[in-house]
C-alpha positions as CSV (number, residue, x, y, z in Angstrom):
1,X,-23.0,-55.0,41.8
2,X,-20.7,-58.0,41.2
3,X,-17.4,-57.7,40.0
4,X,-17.8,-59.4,37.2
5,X,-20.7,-57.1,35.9
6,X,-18.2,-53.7,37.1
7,X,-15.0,-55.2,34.7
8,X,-17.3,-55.7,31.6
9,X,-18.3,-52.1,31.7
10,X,-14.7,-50.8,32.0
11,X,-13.8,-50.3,28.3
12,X,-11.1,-52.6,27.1
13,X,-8.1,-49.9,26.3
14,X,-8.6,-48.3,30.1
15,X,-7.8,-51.4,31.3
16,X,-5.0,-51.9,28.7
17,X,-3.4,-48.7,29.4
18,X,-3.8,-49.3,33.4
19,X,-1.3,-52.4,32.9
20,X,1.5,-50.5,30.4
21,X,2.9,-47.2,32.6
22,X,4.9,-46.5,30.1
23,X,1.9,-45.3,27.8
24,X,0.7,-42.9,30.8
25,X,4.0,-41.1,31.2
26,X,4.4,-41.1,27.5
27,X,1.0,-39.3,26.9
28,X,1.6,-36.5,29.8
29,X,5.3,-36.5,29.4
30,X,5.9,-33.0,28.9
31,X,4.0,-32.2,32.1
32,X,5.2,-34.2,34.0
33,X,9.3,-33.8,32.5
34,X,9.0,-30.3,32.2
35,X,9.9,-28.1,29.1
36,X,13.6,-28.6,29.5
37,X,13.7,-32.4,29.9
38,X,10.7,-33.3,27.3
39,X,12.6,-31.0,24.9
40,X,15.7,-33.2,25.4
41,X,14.1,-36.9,26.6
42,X,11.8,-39.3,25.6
43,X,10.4,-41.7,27.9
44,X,11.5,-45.0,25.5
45,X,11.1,-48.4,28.3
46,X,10.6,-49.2,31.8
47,X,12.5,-52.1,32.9
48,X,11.5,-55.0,35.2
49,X,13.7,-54.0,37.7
50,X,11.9,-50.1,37.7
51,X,14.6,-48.4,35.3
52,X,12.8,-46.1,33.1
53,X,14.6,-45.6,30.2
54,X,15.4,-42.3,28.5
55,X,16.0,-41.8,24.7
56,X,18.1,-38.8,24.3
57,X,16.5,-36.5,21.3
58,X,18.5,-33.1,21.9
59,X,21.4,-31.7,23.3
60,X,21.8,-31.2,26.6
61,X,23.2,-27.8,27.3
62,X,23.2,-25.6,30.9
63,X,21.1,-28.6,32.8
64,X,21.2,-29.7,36.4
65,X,20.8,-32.8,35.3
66,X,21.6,-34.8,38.1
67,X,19.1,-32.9,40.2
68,X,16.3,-32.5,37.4
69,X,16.4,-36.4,37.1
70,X,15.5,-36.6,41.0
71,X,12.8,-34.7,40.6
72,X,11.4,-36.3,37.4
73,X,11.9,-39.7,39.5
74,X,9.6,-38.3,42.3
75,X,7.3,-36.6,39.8
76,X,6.7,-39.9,37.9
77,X,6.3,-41.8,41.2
78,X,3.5,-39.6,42.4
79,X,2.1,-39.2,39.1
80,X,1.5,-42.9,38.8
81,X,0.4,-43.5,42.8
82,X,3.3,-45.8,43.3
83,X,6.9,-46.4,43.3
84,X,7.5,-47.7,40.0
85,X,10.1,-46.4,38.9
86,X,13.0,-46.6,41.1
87,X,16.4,-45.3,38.5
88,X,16.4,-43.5,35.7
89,X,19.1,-43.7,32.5
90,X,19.6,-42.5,29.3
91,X,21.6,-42.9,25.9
């Protein structure tokens, strides 16, 4: 099969969403932050330079956050196949 007759087969939003990661975390982002985290975050932009942006929606009370943030980071990473996102902030 040539290529071109495999990409007009691929619906149109599956290739949309494969360009935007942020619309993948967002959709499985309370499996992949966790109850704590996705109770507190949401996932709001991913920079250029691999920053992925944090909205805080709760407060944070009794959270390693430092430590949970690593693991999200890694979680994300492998979630997604690559290192995309390479910091993580909030506000």
């Amino acid at each position: 099969m040539v290529w071109n007759q495999i990409k007009d087969v691929i619906p149109k939003d599956f290739k949309k969403n494969l360009d935007e990661p942020l619309n993948l975390i967002s959709k499985s982002w309370s499996d992949l932050a966790g109850k704590n985290l996705s109770e507190i975050f949401t996932p709001s932009n991913i920079t250029k330079k691999g920053t992925l942006v944090l909205k805080k929606r709760g407060e944070i009370e009794n959270l390693n956050l430092k430590g949970e943030l690593i693991e999200l980071k890694k979680r994300v990473n492998s979630f997604l196949g690559k290192e995309i996102i390479r910091k993580i902030k909030f506000f």
